[in-house]
C-alpha positions as CSV (number, residue, x, y, z in Angstrom):
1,X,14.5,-19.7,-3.5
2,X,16.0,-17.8,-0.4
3,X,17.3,-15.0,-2.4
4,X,16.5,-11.3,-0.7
5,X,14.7,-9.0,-3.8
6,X,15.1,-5.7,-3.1
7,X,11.9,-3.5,-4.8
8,X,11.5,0.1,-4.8
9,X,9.9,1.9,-1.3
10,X,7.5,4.1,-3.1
11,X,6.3,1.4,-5.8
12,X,6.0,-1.2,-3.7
13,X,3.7,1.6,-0.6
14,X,1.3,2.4,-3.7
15,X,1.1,-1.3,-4.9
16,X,-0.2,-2.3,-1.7
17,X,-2.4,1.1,-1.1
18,X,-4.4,0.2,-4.8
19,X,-4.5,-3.5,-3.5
20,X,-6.4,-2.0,-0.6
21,X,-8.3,0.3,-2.7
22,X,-9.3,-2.5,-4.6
23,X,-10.4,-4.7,-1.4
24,X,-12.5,-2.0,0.2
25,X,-14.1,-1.1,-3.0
26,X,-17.2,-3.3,-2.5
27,X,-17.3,-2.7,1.3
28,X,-18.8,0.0,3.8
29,X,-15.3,0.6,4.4
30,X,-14.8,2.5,0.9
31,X,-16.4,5.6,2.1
32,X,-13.7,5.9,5.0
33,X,-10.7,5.4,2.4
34,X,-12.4,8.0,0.0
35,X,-13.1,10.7,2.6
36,X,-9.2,10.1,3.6
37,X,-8.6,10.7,-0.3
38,X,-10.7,13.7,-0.3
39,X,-9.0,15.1,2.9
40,X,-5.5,14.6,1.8
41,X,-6.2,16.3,-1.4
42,X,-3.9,19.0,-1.0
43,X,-1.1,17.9,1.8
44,X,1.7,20.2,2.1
45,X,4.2,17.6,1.8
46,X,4.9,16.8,-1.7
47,X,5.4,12.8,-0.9
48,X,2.4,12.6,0.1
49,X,0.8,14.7,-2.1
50,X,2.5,12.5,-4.9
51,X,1.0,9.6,-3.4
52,X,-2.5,11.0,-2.7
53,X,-2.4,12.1,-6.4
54,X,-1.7,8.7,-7.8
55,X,-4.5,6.9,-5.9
56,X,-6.6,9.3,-7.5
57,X,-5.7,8.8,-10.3
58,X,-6.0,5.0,-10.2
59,X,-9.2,5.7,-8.9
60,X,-10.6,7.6,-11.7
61,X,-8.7,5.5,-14.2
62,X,-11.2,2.3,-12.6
63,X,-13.9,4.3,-11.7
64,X,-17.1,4.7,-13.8
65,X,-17.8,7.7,-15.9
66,X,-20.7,9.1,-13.2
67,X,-18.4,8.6,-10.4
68,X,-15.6,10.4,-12.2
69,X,-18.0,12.9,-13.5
70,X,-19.7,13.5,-10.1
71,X,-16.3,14.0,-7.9
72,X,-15.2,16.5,-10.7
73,X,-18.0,18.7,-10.2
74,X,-17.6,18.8,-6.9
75,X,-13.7,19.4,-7.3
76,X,-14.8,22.6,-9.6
77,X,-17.8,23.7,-7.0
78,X,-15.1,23.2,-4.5
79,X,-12.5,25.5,-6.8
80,X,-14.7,28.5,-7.4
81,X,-15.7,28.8,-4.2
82,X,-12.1,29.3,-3.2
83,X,-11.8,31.9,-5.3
84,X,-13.8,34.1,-3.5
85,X,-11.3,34.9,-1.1
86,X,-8.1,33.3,-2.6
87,X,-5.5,35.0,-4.8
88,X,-5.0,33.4,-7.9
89,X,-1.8,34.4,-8.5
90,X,-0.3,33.6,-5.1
91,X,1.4,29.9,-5.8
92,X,0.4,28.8,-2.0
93,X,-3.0,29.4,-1.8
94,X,-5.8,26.8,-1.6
95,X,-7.2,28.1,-4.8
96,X,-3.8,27.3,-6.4
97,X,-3.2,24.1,-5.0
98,X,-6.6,23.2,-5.5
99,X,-6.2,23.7,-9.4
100,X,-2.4,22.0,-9.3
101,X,-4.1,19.0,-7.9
102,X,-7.4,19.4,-11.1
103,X,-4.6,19.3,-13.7
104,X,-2.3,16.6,-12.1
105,X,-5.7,14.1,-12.5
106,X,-6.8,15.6,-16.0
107,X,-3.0,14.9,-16.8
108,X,-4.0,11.5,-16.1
109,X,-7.3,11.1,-16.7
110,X,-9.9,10.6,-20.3
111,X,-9.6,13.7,-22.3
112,X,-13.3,14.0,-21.3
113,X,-12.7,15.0,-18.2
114,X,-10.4,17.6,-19.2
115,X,-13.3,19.2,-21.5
116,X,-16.0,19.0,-18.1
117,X,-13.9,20.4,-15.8
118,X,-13.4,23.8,-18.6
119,X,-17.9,23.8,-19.1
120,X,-17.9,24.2,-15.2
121,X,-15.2,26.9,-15.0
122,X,-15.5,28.6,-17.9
123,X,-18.9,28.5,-19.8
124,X,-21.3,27.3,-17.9
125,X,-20.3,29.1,-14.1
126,X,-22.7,31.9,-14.0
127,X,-20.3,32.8,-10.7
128,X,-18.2,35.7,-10.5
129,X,-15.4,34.4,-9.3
130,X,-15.6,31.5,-12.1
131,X,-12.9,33.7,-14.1
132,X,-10.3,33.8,-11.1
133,X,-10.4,30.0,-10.8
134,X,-9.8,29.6,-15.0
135,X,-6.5,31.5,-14.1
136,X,-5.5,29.5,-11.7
137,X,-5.9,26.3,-13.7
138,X,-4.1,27.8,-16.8
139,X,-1.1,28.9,-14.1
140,X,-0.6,25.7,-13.2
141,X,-1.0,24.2,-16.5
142,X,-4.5,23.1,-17.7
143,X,-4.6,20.8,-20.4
144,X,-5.7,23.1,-23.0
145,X,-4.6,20.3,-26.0
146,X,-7.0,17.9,-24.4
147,X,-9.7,19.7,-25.3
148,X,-12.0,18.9,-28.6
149,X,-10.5,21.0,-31.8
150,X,-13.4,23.3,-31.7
151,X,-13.3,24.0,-28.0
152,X,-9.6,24.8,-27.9
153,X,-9.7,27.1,-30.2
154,X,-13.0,28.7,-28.6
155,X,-10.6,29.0,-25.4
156,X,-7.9,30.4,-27.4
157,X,-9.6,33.5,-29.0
158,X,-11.6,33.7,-26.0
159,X,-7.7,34.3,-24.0
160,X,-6.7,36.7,-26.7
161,X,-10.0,38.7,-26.8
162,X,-9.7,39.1,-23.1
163,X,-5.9,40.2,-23.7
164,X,-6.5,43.1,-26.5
165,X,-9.9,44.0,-24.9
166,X,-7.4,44.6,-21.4
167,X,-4.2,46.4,-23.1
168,X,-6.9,48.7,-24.4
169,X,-8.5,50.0,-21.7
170,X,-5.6,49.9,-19.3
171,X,-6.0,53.1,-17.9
172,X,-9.5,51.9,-16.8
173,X,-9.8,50.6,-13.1
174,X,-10.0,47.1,-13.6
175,X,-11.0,46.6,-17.4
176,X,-11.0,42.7,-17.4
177,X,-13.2,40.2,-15.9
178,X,-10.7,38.9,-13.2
179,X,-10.2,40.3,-10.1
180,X,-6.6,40.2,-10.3
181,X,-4.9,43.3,-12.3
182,X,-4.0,42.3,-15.8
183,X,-5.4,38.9,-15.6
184,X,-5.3,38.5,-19.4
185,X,-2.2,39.0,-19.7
186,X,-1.2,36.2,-17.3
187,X,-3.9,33.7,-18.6
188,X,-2.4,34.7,-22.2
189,X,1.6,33.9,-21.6
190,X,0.3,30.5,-19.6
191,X,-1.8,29.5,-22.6
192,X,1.2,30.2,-24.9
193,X,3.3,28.2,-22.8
194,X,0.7,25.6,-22.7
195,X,-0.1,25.3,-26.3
196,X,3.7,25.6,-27.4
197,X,2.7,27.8,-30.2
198,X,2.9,31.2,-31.7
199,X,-0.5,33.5,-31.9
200,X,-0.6,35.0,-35.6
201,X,-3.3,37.6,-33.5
202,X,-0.9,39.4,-31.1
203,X,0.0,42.5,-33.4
204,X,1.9,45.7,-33.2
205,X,-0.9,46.7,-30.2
206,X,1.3,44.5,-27.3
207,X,4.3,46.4,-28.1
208,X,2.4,49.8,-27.3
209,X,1.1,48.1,-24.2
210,X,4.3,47.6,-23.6
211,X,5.7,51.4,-23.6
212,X,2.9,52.6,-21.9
213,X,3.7,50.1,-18.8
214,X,6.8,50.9,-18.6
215,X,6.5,54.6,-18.6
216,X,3.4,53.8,-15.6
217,X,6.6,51.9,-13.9
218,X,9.1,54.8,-14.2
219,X,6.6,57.6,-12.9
220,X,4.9,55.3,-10.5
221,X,5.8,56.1,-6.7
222,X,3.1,53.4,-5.1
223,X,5.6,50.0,-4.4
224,X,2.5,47.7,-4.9
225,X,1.2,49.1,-7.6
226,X,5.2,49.2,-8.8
227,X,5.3,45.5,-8.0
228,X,2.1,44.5,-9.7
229,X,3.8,46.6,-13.2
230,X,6.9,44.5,-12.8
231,X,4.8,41.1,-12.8
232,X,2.8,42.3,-15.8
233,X,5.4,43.5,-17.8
234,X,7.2,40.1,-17.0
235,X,4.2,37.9,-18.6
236,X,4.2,40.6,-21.8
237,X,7.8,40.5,-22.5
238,X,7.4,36.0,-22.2
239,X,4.3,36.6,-24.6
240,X,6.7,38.2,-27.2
241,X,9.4,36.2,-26.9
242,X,7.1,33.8,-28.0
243,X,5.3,35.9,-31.0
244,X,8.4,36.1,-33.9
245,X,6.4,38.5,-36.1
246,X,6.1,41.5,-32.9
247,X,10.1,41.4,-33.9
248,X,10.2,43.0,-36.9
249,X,7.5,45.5,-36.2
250,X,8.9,49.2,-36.1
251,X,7.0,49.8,-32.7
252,X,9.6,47.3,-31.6
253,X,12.5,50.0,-31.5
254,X,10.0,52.4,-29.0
255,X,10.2,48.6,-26.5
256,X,14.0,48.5,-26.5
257,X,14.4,52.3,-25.9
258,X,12.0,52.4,-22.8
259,X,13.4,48.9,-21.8
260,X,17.0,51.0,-21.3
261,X,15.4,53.8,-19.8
262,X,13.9,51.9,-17.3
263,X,16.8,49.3,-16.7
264,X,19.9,51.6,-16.9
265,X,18.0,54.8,-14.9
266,X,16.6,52.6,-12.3
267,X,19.8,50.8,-11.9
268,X,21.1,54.0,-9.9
269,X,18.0,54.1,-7.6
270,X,18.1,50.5,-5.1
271,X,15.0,51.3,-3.8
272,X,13.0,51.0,-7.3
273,X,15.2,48.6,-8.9
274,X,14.6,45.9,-6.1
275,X,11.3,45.2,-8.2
276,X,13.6,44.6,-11.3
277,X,14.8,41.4,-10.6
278,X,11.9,39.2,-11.4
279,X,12.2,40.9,-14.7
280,X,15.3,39.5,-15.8
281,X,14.4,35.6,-16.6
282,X,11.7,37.2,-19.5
283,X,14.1,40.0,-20.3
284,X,16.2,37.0,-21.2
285,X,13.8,35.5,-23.3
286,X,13.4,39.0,-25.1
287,X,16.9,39.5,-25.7
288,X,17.2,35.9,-27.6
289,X,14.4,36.8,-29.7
290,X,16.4,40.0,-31.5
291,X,18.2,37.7,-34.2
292,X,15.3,38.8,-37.0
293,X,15.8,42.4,-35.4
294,X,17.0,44.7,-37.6
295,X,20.4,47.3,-36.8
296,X,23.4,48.4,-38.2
297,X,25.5,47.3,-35.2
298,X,27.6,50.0,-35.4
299,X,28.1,52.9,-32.4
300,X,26.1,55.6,-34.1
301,X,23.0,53.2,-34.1
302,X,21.1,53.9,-31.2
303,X,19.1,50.5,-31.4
304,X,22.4,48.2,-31.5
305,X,23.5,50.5,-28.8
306,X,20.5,49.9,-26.4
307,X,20.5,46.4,-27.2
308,X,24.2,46.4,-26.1
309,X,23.5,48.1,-23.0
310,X,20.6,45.6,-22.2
311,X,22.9,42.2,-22.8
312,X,25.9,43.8,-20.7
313,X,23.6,44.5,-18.0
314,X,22.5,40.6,-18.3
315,X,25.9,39.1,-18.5
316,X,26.9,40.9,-15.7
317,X,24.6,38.7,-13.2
318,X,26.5,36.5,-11.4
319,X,23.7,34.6,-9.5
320,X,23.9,31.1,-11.4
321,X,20.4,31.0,-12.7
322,X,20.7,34.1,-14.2
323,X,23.7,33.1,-15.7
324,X,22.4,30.5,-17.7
325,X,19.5,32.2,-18.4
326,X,21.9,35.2,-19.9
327,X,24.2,32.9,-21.3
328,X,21.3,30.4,-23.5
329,X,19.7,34.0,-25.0
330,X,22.9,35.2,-25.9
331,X,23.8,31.7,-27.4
332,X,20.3,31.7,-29.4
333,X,21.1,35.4,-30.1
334,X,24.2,35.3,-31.8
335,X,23.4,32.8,-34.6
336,X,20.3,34.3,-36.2
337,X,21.7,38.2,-35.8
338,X,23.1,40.0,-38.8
339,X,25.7,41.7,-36.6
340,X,29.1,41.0,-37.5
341,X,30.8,42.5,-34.2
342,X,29.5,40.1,-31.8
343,X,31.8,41.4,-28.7
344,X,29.9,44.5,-28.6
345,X,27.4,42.9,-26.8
346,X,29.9,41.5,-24.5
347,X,31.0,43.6,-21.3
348,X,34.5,43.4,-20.1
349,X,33.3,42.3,-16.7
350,X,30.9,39.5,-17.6
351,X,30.4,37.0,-14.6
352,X,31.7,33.8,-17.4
353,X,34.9,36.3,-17.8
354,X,36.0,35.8,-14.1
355,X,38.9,33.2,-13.3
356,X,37.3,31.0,-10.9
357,X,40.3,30.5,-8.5
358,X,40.5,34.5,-7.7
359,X,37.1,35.8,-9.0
360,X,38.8,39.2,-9.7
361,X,40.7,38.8,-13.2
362,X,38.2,39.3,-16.0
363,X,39.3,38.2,-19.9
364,X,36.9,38.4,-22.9
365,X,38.6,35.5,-24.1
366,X,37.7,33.1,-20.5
367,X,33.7,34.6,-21.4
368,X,34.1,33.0,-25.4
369,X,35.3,29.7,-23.9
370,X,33.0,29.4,-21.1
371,X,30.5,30.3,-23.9
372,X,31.4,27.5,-26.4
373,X,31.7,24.9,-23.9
374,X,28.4,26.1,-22.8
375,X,26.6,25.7,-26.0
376,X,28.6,22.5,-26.9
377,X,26.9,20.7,-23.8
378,X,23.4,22.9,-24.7
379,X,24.0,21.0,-28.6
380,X,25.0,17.6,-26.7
381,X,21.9,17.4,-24.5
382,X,19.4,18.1,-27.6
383,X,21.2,15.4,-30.0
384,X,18.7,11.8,-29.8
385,X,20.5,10.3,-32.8
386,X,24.3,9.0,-32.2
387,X,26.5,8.2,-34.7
388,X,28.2,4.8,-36.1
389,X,31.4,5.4,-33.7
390,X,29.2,6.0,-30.7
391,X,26.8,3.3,-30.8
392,X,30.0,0.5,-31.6
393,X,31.9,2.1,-28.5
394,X,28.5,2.2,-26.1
395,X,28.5,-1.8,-27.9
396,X,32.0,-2.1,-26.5
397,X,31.1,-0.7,-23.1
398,X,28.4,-3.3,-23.2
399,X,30.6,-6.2,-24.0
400,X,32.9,-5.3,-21.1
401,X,30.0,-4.7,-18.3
402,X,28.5,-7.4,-19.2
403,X,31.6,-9.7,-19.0
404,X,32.5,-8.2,-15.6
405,X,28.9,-8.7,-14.2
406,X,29.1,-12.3,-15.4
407,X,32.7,-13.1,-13.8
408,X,31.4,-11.7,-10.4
409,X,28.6,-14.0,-10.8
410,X,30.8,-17.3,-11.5
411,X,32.9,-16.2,-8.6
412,X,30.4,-15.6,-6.2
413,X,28.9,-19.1,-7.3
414,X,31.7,-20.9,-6.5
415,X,32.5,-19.4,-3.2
416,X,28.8,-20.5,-2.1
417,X,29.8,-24.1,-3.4
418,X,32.8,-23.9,-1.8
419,X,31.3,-22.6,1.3
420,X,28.5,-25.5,1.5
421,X,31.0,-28.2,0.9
422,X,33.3,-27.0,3.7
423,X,30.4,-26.7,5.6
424,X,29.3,-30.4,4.8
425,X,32.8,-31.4,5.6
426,X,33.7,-30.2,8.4
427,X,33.5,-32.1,11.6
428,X,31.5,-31.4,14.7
429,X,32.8,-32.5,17.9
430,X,30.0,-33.0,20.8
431,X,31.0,-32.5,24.6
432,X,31.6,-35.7,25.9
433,X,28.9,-35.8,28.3
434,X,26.6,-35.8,25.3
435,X,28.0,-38.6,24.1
436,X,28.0,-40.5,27.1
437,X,24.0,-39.6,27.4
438,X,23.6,-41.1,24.6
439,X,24.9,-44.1,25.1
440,X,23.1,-44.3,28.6
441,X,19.6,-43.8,26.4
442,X,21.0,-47.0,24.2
443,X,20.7,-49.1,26.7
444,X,17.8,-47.7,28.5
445,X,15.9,-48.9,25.4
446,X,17.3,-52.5,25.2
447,X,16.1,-52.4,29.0
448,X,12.7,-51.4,28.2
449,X,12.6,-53.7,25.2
450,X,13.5,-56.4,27.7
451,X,10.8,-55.2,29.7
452,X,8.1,-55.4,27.1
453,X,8.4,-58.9,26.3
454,X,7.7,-59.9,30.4
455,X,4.7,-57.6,30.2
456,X,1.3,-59.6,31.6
457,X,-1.4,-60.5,28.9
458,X,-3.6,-58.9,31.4
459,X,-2.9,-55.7,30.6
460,X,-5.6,-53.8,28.3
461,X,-4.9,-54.6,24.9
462,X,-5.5,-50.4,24.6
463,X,-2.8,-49.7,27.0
464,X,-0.5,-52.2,25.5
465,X,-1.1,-50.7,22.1
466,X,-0.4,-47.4,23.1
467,X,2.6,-48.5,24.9
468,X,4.2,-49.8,21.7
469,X,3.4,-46.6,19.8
470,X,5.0,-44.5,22.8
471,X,7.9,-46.9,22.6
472,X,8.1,-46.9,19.0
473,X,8.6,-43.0,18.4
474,X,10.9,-42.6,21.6
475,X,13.2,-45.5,19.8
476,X,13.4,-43.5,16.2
477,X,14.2,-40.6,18.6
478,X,17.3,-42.4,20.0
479,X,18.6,-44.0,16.6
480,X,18.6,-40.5,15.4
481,X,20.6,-39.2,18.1
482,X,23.0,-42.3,17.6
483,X,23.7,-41.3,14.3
484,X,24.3,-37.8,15.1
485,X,26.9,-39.4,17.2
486,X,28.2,-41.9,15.3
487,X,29.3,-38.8,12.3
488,X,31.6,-37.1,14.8
């Protein structure tokens, strides 16, 4: 039809690579295209790692069940022998990459595979290092809800016996089955975050974990061993942010105290608070939980107090990610608390209190604006059902694109027409010498017409035939060139 059809780069790249796939899949080339596959399973360019990753994935969506079952083992022999020697709580590793790579195709894949892939790792590995590679799947988001009923919740009390048998025996050496320091507690928050659900089984021991890390923080002088605290303190504060019940259990008030010891005395020292920081998106999370707390919310309360102290020290993070994240627990917060004198929790220098043209004038009032319109957008982006007077407006909005598109169209339509009947109209006006050549080949051909007629019968009848045909197509030439001429 000659119109140009513009399609999308990356569609269109993968179309033609699962064309190819398809091709080569009953030729000796096929082993060349999966050994590419294979090598190219973790490129460190995410394009191409997205596009690696969907060939696989068309490959084991096509493939048969033995082939897809053989390349998983392999991927999972592959897996735990990476963790041997990889960190499964470094995001860069192989090990990691490996397992981001296991859960992109199980994402993608029959829920079957999903249940192999946790036999090899989990329950049928006699390896050390099987536990290591578990981790690293759950980090980086294992299907857990794939998994048959009765398996997933074998996983899930297996995760929680790990945890409680860990927070336990802390002060042991290394009192869990991965070789990473509080490895349950990491494979615990991922499958919480995984399963999107509350544990009924986390009890009143976590939060006595809890005060005994932090007091190992606060006396500790080793920075690693400081560092590792931080991380594990991180994923136990994200576990109860997630366990409701933990809130109104008195071992909770014992948490917030040691939680202001360690934010507000640290605060003083840079040196130890440096390793702080990556506490403050699940101190975030903890904060918003406190609504079912209970406190009087008065100055003589030493709870509301600490809880204070812990929000102003939040709000007054001016790094934008932190903001939001202060800004939705404080948002959750204030809704579900019992506390009547909300501003307490407020600090005069909050970074939403700033004017934005100066950055040095701070107002209460600016912080409860910026906080409304916050949680007015927050409200806008969770509401899927519009009202009457929305949908007849989007209607209207319709109407009116779709009116505009179509008067384009019309208007481009009749400039082509337009454009195609100037073009047949207009005249063309040969160089004389062209015309005169013409005329010149107009006669030539009565001449040789002439000629034809006194040609001697003993001539071939062959040659004479071939003549004619010759003089034939050199004669529809000419007329055609006298008509050219003839429209000028």
């Amino acid at each position: 039809s000659g119109k140009i059809i513009w399609e999308s780069m990356f569609s269109a790249l993968l179309l033609s690579i699962k064309t190819l796939m398809i091709t080569l899949s009953s030729s000796p080339a096929w082993e060349e295209l999966e050994t590419l596959l294979l090598q190219n399973l973790l490129h460190p360019h995410f394009l191409c790692w997205q596009i690696v990753m969907e060939l696989w994935c068309f490959w084991v969506r096509h493939a048969t069940e033995d082939m897809v079952a053989n390349m998983i083992d392999k991927l999972c022999v592959f897996m735990i022998s990476m963790s041997t020697s990889e960190a499964p709580l470094c995001p860069d590793s192989v090990l990691r990459r490996t397992a981001k790579s296991i859960c992109f195709l199980l994402t993608h894949s029959p829920k079957s595979s999903t249940a192999r892939v946790y036999k090899n790792i989990s329950t049928e590995s006699r390896s050390e290092s099987a536990p290591d590679a578990y981790l690293a799947l759950l980090l980086e988001g294992f299907p857990l809800n794939f998994l048959p009923d009765r398996m997933k919740s074998d996983a899930k009390k297996q995760i929680v016996a790990d945890f409680f048998h860990f927070i336990e025996n802390f002060n042991e050496s290394n009192p869990s089955r991965y070789s990473v320091q509080g490895g349950p507690v990491f494979a615990l928050s991922a499958c919480l975050g995984i399963l999107k659900i509350s544990i009924p089984e986390i009890d009143f021991r976590t939060l006595k974990f809890v005060v005994a890390l932090i007091q190992k923080h606060r006396i500790s002088k080793d920075e690693m061993t400081r560092d590792r605290y931080t991380d594990i303190l991180s994923e136990t504060l994200s576990i109860i942010s997630r366990s409701e019940q933990l809130y109104t259990c008195q071992e909770m008030d014992n948490v917030i105290t040691e939680l202001q010891r360690l934010f507000i005395a640290e605060t003083d020292n840079h040196h130890r608070h440096q390793h702080l920081h990556k506490l403050n998106p699940s101190l975030a999370l903890f904060l918003s939980g406190l609504g079912t707390y209970a406190m009087s919310g008065t100055e003589t309360c030493p709870k509301s107090r600490a809880v204070w102290e812990l929000y102003h020290l939040l709000l007054r993070k001016r790094h934008w990610a932190l903001v939001h994240h202060a800004v939705t627990a404080f948002g959750y917060f204030c809704p579900r608390t019992s506390c009547a004198q909300l501003w307490r929790f407020v600090p005069e220098d909050a970074a939403l209190a700033f004017d934005i043209a100066s950055g040095k004038e701070a107002k209460t009032e600016r912080f409860m604006s910026e906080l409304k319109m916050f949680l007015d957008k927050e409200q806008a982006l969770l509401s899927t059902t519009p009202s009457q007077e929305e949908l007849e407006m989007l209607s209207k909005e319709g109407t009116q694109v779709k009116a505009t598109v179509q008067k384009l169209l019309e208007g481009r339509k009749q400039q082509r027409s337009l454009e195609v009947e100037k073009q047949s109209n207009k005249r063309r006006k040969l160089p004389e010498g062209i015309c005169r050549g013409v005329e010149l080949l107009q006669k030539g051909m009565k001449r040789i017409n002439e000629g034809l007629s006194e040609m001697s019968s003993d001539e071939s009848q062959d040659f004479q035939k071939s003549l004619l045909n010759q003089f034939s197509c050199l004669e529809d030439l000419v007329s055609h060139l006298v008509s050219l001429a003839a429209s000028e």
